[in-house]
N, C-alpha and C positions, 0 to 999 in steps of 0.2 A: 638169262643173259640180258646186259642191256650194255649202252654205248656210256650212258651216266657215269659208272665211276670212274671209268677214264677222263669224261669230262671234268669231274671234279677233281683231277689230279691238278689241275692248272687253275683254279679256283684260287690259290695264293700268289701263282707264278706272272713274275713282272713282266707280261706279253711285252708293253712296248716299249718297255725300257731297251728288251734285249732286241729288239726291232733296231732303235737306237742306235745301238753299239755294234750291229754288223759291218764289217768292214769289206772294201774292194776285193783282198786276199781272200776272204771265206768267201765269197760269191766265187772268185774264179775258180775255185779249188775246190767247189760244190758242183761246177758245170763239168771237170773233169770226171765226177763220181757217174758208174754205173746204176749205182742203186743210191737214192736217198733217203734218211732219215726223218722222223718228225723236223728237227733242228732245223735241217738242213731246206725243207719245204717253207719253215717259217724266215729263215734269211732271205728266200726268195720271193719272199710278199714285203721284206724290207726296202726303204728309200734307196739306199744305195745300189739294191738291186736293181731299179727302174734306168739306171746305169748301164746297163748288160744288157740290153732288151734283146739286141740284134744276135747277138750270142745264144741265150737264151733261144730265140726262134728259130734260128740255124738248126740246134739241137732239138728242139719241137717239132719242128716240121720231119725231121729223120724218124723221128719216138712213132711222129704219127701213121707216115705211109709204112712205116717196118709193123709192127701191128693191126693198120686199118686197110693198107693199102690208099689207092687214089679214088676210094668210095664215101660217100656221103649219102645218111636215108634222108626220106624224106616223110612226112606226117603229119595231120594236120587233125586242129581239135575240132570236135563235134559239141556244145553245149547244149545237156536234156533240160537244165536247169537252173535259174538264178537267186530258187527263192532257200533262203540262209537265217540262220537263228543267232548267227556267230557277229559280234561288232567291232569287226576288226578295225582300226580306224583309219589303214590304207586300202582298202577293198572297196569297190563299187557296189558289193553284193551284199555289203555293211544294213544288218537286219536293220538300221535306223535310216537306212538315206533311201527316204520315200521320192526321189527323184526318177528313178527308174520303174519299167512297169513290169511288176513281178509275175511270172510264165511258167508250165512246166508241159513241154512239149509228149503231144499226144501221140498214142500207137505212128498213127499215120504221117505225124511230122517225123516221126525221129525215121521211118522209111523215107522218107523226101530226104531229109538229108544227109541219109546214107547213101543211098543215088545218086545223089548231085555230087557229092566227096568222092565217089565212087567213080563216076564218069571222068573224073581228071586221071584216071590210074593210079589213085594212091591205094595201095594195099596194108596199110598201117593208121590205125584213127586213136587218139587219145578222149575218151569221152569225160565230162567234167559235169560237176552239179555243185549247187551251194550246198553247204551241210543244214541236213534237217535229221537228226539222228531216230532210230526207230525203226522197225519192223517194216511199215508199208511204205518209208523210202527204198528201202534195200529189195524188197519185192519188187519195187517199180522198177530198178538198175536191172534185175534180172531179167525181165519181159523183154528190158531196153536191150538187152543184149542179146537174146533169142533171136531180136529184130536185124541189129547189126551184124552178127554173125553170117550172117549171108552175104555180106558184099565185101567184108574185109577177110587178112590172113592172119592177121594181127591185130589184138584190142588192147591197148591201156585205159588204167583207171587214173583221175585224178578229183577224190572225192574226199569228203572227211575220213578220219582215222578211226581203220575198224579192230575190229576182234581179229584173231587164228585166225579162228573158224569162219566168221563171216568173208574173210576173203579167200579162204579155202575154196568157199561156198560158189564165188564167182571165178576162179579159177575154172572149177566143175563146169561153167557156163562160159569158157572164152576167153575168160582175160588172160593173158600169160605177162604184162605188163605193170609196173604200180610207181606211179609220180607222186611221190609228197615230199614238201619243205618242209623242213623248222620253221621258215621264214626268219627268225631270228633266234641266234644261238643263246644267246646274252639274256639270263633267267630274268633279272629286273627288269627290261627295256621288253622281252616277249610279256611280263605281267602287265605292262602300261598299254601296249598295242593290244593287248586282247583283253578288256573289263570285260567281258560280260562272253556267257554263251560256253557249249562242251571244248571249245577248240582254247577255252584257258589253261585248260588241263596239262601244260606244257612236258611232263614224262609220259603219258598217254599219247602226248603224238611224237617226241621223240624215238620212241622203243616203235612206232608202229611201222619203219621199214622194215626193220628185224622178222616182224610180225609178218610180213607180208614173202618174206625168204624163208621162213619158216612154212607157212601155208603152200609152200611150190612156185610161186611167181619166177618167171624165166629171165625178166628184166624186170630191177628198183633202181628208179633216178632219185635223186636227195638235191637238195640244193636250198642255200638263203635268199634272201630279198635282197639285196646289194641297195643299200640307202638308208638299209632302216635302224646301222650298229658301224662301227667301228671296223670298215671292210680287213683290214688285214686280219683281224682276230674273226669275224663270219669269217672268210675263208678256210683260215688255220683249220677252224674246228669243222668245218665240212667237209677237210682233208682229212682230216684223221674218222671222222664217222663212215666216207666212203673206205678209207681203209681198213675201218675197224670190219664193215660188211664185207667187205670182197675177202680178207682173209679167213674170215668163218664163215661164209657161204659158196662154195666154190662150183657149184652147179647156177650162181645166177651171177648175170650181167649186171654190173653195177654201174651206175651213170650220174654225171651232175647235171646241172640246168645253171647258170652264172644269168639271169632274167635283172636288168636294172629296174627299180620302181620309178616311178615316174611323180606325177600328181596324183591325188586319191578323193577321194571324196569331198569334200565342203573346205575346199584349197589343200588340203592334205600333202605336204612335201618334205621329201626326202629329207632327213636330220644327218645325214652323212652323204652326202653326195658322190658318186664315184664318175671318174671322168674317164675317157674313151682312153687317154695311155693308163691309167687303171685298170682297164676292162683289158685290156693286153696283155697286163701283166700276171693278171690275176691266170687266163688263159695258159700263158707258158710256164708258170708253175705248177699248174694243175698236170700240165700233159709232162712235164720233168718228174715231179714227183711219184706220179701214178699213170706210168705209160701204157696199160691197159685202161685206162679211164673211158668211158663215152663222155663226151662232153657236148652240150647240145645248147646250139643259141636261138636266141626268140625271133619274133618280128618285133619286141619292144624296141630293138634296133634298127637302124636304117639301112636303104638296101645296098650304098655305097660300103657302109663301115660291115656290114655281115660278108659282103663280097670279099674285101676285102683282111676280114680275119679267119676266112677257112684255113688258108694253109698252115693256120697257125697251132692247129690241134682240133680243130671243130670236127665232130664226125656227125652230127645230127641237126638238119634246121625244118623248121614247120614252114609251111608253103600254105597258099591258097586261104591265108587265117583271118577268120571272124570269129570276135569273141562273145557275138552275141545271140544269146538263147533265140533259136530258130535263121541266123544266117545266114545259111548257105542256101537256103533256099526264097529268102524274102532277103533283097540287096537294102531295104529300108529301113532293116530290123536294127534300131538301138538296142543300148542299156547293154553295152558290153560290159567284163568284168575290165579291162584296161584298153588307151589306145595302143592303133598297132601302126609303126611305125615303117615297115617292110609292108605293101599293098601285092605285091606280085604275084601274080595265078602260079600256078604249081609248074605248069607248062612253061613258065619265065624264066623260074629257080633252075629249071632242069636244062633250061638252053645256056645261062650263065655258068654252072656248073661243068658242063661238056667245053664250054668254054677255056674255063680255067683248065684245062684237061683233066676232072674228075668224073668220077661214073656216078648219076644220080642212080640211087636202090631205093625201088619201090618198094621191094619183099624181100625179106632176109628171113623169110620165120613163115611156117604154114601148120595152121592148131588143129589137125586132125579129129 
């Protein structure tokens, strides 16, 4: 099985022309529908939709608390590693940008800080590495995980794209989680961003959520780079790949990540920009479309605009986040993979959150 020949069904099809031509009448007469169609999700990343906003989140914000209730988890990443073979040419971890100082955290760091993550009360850690493909990386992830299995209930992975088996392999050891992007859906524009290195291989990592529902993973989030194509069409098609896995996988949680890129390495900026009523938009079509969705936003945002787009479908945000190898426990440590835009301890998010009258969840899941 793969997601590809669906994709390639729209390979001829005039996305924006029919963006174009969506009319006020088909938005309203979309917002009446219980269940929506492809069509019907792609009129609602249309101009005229940006129209309806208010409409649109009336009915978002119902989808969400009828499904999520008035809960939001909370998680935060751990990075073991920044050294990367991949040159991607929005990444900091870009195997050519000798700017950073390349780390790969020992036994004893990656205990420090699991400890440190651990002492905020988050029971949920997303661990992340550069891609270095091979045997005695994938060995090392496993130690890594023996190590952190003691302080968390809950492990994701967000590493390069493996094998079945190999993520079988870390299942057997913990993970019950697996975060990977396209990064870009759009074949020519993913050929340009990634010259060089295993992560050019763009159906290899395509098919590798599939891979990883297949292996047992209890939760796969999927998500694009918002900046780096043509946001209505990355969307569309991350709509339909989350669709396409939720309805052949029906023992795993499926989730997106909506993350804007920012700047990247040696001036590196967004060639499509998406703007905060973008980012809205994008959000309440996602949660109309696929009212079972997890949808989880960064700290690439700020902590006014993250505040203020929970109600709008959000059920997931990272707290307490350093994106650089050994963080948490050295506040000095450069050479993150992005900045973060949201600073707030874990303890901040969860007092804003009770605020808003939501229940921050530390643990939703405990891997026996």
């Amino acid at each position: 099985m793969s997601f590809y020949p669906l994709l390639q069904k729209y390979k001829d099809f005039a996305l924006i022309e029919s963006l174009q031509k969506v009319t006020p009448q088909q938005v309203a007469a979309i917002l009446r529908k219980d269940r929506l169609q492809a069509q019907d999700f792609l009129a609602l990343l249309s101009p005229t939709a940006s129209s309806f906003l208010e409409e649109m989140a009336q009915k978002a914000n119902r989808l969400t608390i009828q499904h999520f209730g008035r809960t939001v988890q909370l998680y935060t990443p751990l990075y073991l590693s920044n050294l990367c073979v991949n040159r991607c040419l929005y990444c900091n971890f870009n195997h050519l940008n000798e700017s950073i100082n390349r780390r790969r955290l020992s036994p004893e760091e990656i205990e420090a800080e699991a400890k440190a993550i651990a002492h905020t009360g988050l029971k949920q850690v997303l661990l992340l590495t550069g891609d270095v493909p091979g045997q005695e990386p994938l060995q090392y992830l496993v130690k890594a995980l023996d190590i952190v299995n003691k302080h968390f209930t809950s492990i994701s992975i967000e590493i390069n794209a493996l094998s079945t088996d190999d993520y079988a392999l870390l299942v057997n050891h913990g993970v019950d989680g697996l975060t990977i992007y396209q990064e870009v859906y759009d074949e020519s524009t993913y050929e340009e961003l990634h010259p060089k290195g295993p992560k050019r291989d763009y159906l290899w990592r395509l098919d590798a959520p599939e891979r990883g529902c297949q292996a047992g993973m209890r939760r796969v989030n999927i998500g694009t780079l918002l900046g780096l194509h043509h946001w209505p069409t990355e969307v569309f098609f991350t709509g339909l790949h989350a669709q396409y896995l939720q309805d052949r996988y029906l023992d795993t949680e499926i989730s997106i990540s909506i993350p804007r890129i920012k700047a990247g390495p040696e001036g590196y900026q967004p060639q499509a920009p998406v703007s905060d009523r973008d980012l809205v938009q994008i959000i309440l079509a996602f949660r109309l479309f696929m009212p079972r969705l997890g949808i989880t936003l960064s700290t690439r945002e700020s902590a006014s605009l993250r505040d203020n787009l929970i109600p709008l479908g959000v059920t997931k945000l990272s707290s307490g986040v350093n994106t650089a190898v050994g963080g948490h426990i050295d506040e000095d440590a450069q050479d993150g993979q992005f900045t973060i835009s949201d600073e707030r301890s874990t303890e901040e998010i969860s007092q804003m959150l009770i605020q808003q009258g939501y229940q921050p969840v530390f643990q939703d899941w405990h891997n026996l």
